[in-house]
C-alpha positions as semicolon CSV with decimal commas, in nm:
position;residue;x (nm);y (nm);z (nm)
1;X;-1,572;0,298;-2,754
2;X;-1,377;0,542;-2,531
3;X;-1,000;0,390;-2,410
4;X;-0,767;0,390;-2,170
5;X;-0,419;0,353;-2,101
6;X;-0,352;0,276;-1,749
7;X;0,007;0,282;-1,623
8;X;0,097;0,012;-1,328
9;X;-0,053;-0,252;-1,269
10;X;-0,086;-0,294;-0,851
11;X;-0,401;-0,280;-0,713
12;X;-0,479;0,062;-0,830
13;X;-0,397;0,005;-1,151
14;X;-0,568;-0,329;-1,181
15;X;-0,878;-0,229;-1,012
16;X;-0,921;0,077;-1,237
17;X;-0,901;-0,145;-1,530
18;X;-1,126;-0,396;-1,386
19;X;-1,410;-0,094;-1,331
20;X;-1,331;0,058;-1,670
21;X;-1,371;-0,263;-1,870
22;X;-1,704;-0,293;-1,666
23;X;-1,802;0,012;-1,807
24;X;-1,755;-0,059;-2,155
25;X;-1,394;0,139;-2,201
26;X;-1,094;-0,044;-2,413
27;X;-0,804;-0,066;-2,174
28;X;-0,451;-0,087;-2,211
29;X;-0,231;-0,177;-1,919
30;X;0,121;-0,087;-1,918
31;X;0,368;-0,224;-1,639
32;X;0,756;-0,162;-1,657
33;X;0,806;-0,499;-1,447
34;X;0,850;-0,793;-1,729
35;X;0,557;-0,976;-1,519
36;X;0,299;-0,870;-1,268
37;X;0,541;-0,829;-0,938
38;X;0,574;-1,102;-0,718
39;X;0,667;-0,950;-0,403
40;X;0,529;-0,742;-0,114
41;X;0,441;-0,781;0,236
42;X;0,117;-0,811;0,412
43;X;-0,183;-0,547;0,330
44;X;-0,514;-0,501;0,470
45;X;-0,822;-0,492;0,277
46;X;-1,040;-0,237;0,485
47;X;-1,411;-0,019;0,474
48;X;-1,441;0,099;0,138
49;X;-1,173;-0,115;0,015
50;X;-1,370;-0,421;0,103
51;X;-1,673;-0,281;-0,001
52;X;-1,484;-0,247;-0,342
53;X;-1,378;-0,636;-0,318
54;X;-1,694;-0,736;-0,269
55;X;-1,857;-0,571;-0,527
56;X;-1,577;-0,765;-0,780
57;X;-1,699;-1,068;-0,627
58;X;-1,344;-1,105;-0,450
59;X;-1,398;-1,146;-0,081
60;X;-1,454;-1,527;-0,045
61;X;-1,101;-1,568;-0,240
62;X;-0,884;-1,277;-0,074
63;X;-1,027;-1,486;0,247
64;X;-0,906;-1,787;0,147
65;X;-0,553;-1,633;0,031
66;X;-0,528;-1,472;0,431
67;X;-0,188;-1,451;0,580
68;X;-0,419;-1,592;0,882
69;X;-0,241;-1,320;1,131
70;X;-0,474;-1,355;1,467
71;X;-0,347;-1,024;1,553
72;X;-0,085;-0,793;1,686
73;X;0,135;-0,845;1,991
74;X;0,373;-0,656;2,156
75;X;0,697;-0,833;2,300
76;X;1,026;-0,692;2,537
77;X;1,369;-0,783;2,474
78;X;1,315;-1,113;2,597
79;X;1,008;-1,233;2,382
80;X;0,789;-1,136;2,662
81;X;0,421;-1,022;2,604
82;X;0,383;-0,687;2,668
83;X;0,025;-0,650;2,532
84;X;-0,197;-0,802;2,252
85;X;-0,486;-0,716;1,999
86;X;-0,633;-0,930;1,872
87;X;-0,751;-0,951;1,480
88;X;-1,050;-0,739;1,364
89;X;-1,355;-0,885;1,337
90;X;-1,524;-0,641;1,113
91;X;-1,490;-0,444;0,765
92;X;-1,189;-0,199;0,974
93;X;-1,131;-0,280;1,341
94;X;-0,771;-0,388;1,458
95;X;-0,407;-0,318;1,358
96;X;-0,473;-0,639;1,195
97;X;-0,770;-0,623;0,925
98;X;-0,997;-0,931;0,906
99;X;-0,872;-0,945;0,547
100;X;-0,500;-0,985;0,532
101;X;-0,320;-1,047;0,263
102;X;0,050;-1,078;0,118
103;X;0,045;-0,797;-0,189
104;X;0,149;-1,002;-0,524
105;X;-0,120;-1,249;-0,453
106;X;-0,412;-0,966;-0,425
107;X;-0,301;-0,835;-0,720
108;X;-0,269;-1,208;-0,874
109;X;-0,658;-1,182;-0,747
110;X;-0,734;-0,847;-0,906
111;X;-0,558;-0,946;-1,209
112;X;-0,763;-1,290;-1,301
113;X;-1,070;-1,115;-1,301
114;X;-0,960;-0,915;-1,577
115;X;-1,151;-1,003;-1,894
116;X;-0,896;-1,107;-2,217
117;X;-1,004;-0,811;-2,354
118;X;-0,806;-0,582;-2,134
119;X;-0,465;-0,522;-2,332
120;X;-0,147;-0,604;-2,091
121;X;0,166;-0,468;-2,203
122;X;0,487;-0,569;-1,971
123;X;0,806;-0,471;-2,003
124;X;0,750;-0,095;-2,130
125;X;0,727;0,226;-1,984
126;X;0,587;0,603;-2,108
127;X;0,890;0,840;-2,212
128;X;0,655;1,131;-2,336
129;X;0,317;1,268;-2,312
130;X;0,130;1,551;-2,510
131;X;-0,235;1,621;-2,515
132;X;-0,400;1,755;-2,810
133;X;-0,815;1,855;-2,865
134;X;-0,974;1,507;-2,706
135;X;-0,672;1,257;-2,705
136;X;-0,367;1,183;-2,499
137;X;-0,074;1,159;-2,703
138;X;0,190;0,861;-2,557
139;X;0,517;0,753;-2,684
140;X;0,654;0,457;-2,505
141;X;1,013;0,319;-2,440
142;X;0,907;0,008;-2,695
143;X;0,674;0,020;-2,941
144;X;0,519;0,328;-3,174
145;X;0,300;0,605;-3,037
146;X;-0,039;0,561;-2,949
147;X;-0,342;0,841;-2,858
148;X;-0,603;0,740;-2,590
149;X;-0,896;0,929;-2,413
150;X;-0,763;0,928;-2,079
151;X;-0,452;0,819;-1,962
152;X;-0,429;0,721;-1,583
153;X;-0,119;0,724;-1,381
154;X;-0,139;0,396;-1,131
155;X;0,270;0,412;-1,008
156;X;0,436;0,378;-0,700
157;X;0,518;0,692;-0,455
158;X;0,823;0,801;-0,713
159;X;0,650;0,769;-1,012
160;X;0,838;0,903;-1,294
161;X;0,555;0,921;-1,546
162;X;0,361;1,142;-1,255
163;X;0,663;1,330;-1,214
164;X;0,705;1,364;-1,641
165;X;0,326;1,514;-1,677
166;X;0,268;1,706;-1,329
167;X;0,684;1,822;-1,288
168;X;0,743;2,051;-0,962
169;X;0,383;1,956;-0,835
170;X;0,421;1,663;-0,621
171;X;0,530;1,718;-0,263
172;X;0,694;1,420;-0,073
173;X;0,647;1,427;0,335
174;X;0,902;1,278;0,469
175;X;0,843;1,060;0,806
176;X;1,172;1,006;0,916
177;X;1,184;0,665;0,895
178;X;1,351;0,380;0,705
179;X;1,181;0,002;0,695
180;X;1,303;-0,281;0,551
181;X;1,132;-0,606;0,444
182;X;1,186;-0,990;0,367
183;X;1,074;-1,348;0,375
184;X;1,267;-1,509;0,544
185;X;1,249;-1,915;0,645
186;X;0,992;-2,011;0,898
187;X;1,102;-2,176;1,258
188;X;0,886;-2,402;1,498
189;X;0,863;-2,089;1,729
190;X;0,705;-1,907;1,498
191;X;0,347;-1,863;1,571
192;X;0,050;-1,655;1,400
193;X;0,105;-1,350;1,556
194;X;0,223;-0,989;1,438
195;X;0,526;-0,933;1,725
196;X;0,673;-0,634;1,729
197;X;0,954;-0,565;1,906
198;X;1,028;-0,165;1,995
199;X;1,405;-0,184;2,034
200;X;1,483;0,149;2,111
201;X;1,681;0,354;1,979
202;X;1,375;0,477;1,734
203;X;1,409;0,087;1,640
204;X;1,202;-0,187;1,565
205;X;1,177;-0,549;1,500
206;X;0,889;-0,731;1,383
207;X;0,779;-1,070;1,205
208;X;0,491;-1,170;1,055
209;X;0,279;-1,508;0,927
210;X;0,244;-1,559;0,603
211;X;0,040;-1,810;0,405
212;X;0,370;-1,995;0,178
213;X;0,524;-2,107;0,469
214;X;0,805;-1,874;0,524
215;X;0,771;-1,559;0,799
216;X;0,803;-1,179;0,703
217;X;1,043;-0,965;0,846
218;X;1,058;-0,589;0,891
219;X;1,338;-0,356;1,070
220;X;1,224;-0,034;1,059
221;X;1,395;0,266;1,219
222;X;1,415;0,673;1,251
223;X;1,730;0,828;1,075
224;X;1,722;1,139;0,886
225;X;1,766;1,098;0,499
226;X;2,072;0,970;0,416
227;X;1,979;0,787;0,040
228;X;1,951;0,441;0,146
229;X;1,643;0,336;-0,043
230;X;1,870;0,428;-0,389
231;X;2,194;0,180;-0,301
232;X;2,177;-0,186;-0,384
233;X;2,072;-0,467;-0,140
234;X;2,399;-0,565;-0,006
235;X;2,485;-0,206;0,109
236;X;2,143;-0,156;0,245
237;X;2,218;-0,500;0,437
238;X;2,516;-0,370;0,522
239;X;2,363;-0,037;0,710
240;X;2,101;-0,221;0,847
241;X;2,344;-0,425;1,050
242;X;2,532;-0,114;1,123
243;X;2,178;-0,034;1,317
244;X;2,134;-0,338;1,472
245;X;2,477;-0,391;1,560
246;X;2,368;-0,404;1,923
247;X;2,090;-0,650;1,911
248;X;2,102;-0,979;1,876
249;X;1,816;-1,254;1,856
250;X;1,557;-1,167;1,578
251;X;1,711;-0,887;1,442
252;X;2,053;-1,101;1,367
253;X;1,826;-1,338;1,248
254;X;1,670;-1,195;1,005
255;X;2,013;-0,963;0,855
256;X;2,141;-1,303;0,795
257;X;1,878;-1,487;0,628
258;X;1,809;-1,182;0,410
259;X;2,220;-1,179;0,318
260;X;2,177;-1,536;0,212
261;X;1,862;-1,463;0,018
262;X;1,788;-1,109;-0,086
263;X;1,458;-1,269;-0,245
264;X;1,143;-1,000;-0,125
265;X;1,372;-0,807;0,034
266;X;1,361;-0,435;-0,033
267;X;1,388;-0,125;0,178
268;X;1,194;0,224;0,193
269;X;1,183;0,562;0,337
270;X;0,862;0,618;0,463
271;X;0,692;0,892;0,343
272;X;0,363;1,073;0,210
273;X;0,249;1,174;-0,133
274;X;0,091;1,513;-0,149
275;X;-0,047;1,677;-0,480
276;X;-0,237;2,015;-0,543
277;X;-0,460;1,850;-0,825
278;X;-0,463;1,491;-0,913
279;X;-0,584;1,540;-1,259
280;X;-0,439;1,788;-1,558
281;X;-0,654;1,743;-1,891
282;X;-0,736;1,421;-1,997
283;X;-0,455;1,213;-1,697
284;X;-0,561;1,108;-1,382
285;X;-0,289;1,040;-1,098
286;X;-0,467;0,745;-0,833
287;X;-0,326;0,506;-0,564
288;X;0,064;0,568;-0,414
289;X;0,154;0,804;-0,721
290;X;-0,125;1,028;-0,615
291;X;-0,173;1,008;-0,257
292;X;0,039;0,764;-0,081
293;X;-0,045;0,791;0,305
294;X;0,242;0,575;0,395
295;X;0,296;0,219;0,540
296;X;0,221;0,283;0,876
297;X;-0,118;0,453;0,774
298;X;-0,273;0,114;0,706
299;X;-0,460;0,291;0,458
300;X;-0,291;0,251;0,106
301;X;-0,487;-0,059;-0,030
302;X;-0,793;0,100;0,099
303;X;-0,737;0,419;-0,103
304;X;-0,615;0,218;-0,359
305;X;-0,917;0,023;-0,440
306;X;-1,134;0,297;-0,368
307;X;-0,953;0,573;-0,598
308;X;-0,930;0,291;-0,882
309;X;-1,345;0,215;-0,849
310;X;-1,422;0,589;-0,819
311;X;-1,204;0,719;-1,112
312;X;-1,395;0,462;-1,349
313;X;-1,696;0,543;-1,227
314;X;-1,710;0,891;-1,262
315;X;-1,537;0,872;-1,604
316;X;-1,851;0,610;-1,641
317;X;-2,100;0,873;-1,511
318;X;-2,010;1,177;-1,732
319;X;-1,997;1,282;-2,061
320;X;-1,772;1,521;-2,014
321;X;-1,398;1,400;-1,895
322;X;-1,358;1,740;-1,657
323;X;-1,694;1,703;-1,462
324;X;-1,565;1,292;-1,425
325;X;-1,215;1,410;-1,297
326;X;-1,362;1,691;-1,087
327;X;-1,605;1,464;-0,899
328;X;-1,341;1,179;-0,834
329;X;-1,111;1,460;-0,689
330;X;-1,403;1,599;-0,495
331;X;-1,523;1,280;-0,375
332;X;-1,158;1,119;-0,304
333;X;-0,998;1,461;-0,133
334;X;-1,218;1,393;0,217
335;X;-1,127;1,031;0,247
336;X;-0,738;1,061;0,155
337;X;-0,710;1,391;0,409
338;X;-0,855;1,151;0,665
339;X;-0,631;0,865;0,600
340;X;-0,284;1,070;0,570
341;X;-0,393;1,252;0,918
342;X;-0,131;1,048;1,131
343;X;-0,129;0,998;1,488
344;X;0,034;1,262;1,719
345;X;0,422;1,185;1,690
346;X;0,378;0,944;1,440
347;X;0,630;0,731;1,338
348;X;0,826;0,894;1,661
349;X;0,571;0,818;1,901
350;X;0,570;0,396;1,843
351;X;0,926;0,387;1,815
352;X;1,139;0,556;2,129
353;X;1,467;0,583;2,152
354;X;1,555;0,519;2,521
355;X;1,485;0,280;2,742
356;X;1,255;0,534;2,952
357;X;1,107;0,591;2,639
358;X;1,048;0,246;2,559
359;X;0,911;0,145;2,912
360;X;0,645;0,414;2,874
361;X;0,538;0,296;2,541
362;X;0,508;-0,069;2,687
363;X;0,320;0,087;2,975
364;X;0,021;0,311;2,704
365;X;-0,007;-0,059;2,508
366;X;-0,102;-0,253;2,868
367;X;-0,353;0,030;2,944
368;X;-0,471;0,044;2,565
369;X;-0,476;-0,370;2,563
370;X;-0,665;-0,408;2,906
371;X;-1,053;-0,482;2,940
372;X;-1,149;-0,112;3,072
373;X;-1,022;0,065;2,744
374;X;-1,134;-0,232;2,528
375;X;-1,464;-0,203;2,662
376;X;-1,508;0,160;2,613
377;X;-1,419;0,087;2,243
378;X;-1,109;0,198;2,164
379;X;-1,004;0,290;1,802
380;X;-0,577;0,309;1,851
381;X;-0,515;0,126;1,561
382;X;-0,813;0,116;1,352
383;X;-0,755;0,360;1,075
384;X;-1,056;0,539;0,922
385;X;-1,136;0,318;0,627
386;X;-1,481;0,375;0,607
387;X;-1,459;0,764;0,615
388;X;-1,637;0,757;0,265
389;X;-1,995;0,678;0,072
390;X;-1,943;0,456;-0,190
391;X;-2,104;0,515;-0,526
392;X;-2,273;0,243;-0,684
393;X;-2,268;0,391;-1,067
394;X;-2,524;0,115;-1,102
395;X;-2,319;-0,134;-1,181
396;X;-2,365;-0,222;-1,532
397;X;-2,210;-0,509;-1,701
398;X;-2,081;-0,427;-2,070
399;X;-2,036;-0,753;-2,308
């Protein structure tokens, strides 16, 4: 029996195991976090991904965990509408997915379908790699060496195991854009809506339903680097209300639930992963480590899901571990290019920095929201989730 050693256990981690296991491979998950993580905001399930959820007999529960977000509304200053769009109804439509869930509890999903055979191992992390003839050679922060048949790298978009095998190869685009996120507690005004407030300034407020009874926050706004996402939570607080200084209501609001409770709170530059190859030997690089396309993308649980069920299956499908790798690049490389392609101006574009700016945004979302453009189908925030053919690898079932 052929094995694997996946490190990270998110959804591309979890749903390559899920597919390997299927396939009749030992697998070993490794995850630095003592447990599986417990935060994380809202993520759509989309296209492929669904497809993908489906097929691990999923969709009825990842339904019944929704966020129930009836869709995405723009407000002014004052709270005012400004224009709405409504949930999709479909596998991709809508800047909210008919499938939305908070992260931790899709992975919580993933996770219980796991079989007891698949091997997790918290609390460790990889500290050297070799490969020699057919076997991948790890050494781990706990624990003796082990050798495996493929090792797959399932990490986050600064991945220090990707950067330890593949060093000088990754390339980080950088957006220009900070966000910052948190659960904070839930008020009678609160209603089911995404509202996002542009608050000029390349600023932006929003909050968002949630399914445990508390509402998620996110500021979000356009700075050049300046190392934020490395300092601790009170001094990212701390800058954040430097930003905001200005604006009261939701944005006060939420600073000062979030200094009371750091809880999910965490904060992120936005960026892209890019990568030349996403395979060397026997290791395979999927999900954020290998091809993050950013948060505002809408696209990284979709090519998360997707790169996790192709891997396995094309590791399933070949004998040889080179034609497997070559054909999950080859089939992957279409649908990632597709989902890091951006919008004109994006993140610039949705968040303007002066008030002219901002009234001519509010003006392109009543003319996108209104019946004429609805009715000749428009796409503006439907990402291309279904760019891609999904392999069936026939589905087998092993023990």
């Amino acid at each position: 029996m052929q094995t694997a050693l996946i490190s990270g256990a998110g959804v591309a981690g979890t749903a390559a195991a899920y597919w390997l296991d299927r396939f009749g491979w030992r697998v070993t998950m490794l995850e630095r976090a003592e447990t599986l993580r417990t935060t994380g905001q809202n993520v759509d399930v989309r296209g492929a991904g669904r497809d993908v959820i489906r097929r691990m007999g999923l969709d009825d529960r990842i339904a019944a965990s929704g966020t129930g977000e009836v869709g995405t509304r723009f407000v002014d200053a004052r709270g005012r509408t400004v224009a709405e769009f409504p949930a999709g109804t479909g596998d991709s439509d809508g800047a909210t997915a008919e499938r939305e869930i908070l992260r931790a509890q899709l992975v919580a999903a993933l996770d219980d379908v796991l079989p007891d055979r698949v091997e997790h191992r918290f609390g460790d992390a990889i500290t050297a790699v070799g490969q020699h003839g057919d076997r991948v050679e790890v050494t781990f922060q706990h624990g003796r060496p082990q050798s495996f048949d493929i090792l797959v790298i399932a990490e986050g978009i600064r991945s220090d195991t990707r950067d330890l095998v593949l060093p000088g190869r990754v390339h980080i685009r950088d957006l220009g854009q900070y966000i910052a996120y948190g659960a904070i507690p839930r008020l009678d005004r609160d209603d089911r809506w995404w509202n996002w407030l542009p608050a000029g300034r390349g600023r932006a407020v929003m909050l968002r339903p949630d399914n445990l009874g508390t509402t998620r926050a996110s500021l979000a706004f356009l700075a050049p680097p300046e190392g934020l996402e490395r300092l601790e939570p009170d001094r990212q607080i701390a800058r954040l209300r430097e930003v905001f200084a200005d604006h009261p209501g939701p944005a006060r609001r939420i600073l000062d639930a979030l200094a009371g409770d750091h809880g999910d709170f965490y904060l992120d530059r936005v960026a892209q992963v890019r990568l030349p190859s996403w395979t060397s030997g026997r290791i395979a690089v999927v999900g954020d480590a290998a091809y993050c396309p950013s948060p505002i993308s809408g696209m990284g649980t979709s090519l998360a899901l997707t790169g996790g069920y192709i891997l396995a299956g094309e590791l399933a499908t070949w004998r040889d571990h080179r034609d497997a790798l070559r054909r999950y690049e080859e089939r992957m490389r279409p649908y990632v290019a597709k989902a890091q392609q951006l919008p004109p101006g994006a993140p610039r574009l949705a968040n303007p920095r002066t008030r002219a700016g901002v009234a001519l945004f509010n003006t392109g979302l009543r003319l996108a929201a209104s019946r004429p453009a609805r009715a000749l189908g428009g796409r503006l925030f439907t990402p291309p989730a279904e760019s891609i053919d999904l392999p069936d690898y026939g589905l087998i079932r092993h023990g």
